[in-house]
N, C-alpha and C positions, 0 to 999 in steps of 0.2 A: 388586450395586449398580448402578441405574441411569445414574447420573451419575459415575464414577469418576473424571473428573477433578476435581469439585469438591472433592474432597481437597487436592489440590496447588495450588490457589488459595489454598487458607488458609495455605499452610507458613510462609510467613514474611509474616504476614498480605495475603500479594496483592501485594506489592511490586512483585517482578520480575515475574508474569506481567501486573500493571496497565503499567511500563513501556511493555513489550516492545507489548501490546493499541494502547497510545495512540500508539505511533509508524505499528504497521501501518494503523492506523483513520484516523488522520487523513484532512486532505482532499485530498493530495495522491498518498502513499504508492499505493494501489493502483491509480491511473489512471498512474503512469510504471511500477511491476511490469506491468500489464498491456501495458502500449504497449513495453515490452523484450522481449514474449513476443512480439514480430514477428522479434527479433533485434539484433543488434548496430548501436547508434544514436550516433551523435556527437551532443554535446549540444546542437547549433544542431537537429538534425533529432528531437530529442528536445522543444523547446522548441516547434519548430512543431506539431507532431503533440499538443501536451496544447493545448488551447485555453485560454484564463486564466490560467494559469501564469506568473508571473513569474519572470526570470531568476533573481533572489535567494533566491526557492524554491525553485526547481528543485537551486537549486546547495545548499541546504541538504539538501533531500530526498535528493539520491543522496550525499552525505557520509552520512547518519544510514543509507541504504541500504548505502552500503560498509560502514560499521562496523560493523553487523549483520551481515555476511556476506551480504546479500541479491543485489549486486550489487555486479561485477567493473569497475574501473577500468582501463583499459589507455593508458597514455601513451607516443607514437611519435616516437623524436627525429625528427622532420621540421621543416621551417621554411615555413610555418608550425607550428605544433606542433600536433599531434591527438590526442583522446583519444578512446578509444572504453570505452562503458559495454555491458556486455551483462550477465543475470542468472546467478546462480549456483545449483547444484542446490538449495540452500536456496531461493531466489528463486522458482525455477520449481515449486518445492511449493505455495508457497502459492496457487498459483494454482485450484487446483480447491478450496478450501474460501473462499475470496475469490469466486468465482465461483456456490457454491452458497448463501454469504450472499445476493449480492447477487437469486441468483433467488429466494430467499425473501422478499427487499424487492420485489420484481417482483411476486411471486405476492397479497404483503400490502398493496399498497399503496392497493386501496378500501376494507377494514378500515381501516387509519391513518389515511387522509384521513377519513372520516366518525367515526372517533374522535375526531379534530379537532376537526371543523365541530361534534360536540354537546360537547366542552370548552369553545371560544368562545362558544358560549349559553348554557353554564352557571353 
């Protein structure tokens, strides 16, 4: 069978693996996995380094990112107090099929745009 995982897409009709899609997929999600695969970032140096990113997303994205297991919160009793975020073996998996997505959006992307442009005249 070609596609053997579309089996397990239907198991409970897509549920959990649609979850799980729509968290990694978002717009945020893969551009701080990626910018963690520099290493271990406190959130100020995590919020300069994604450009557009708002604090309040940020701070949402790596809570949905800890709970997944994708990434590791670390908090330092210091005064001021620090935290540092780095990925987790999970985290740093996804990064080669994250990565080979996005080169096939890379590879696809005068197919799409010109699928476009004859959508809008159509």
């Amino acid at each position: 069978m070609k596609y053997v995982h579309s089996c397990m897409i239907r198991g409970d009709g897509g549920r959990t693996l649609r979850a799980i899609l729509d968290q990694i997929c978002n717009k945020w999600t893969l551009l701080v996995v990626a910018t963690l695969d520099a290493g271990t970032l406190r959130f100020k140096e995590l919020h300069q380094r994604i450009p557009g990113i708002s604090q309040r997303m940020l701070t949402l994205t790596l809570r949905n990112l800890e709970r997944d297991g994708l990434v590791s919160r670390t908090v330092h009793a210091e005064v001021p107090p620090r935290v540092d975020y780095e990925l987790t073996e999970t985290g740093r998996s996804l990064l080669e099929p994250a990565l080979a997505l996005a080169g096939w959006a890379i590879e696809h992307v005068p197919q799409i745009e010109a699928s476009r442009e004859a959508y809008k005249k159509a």
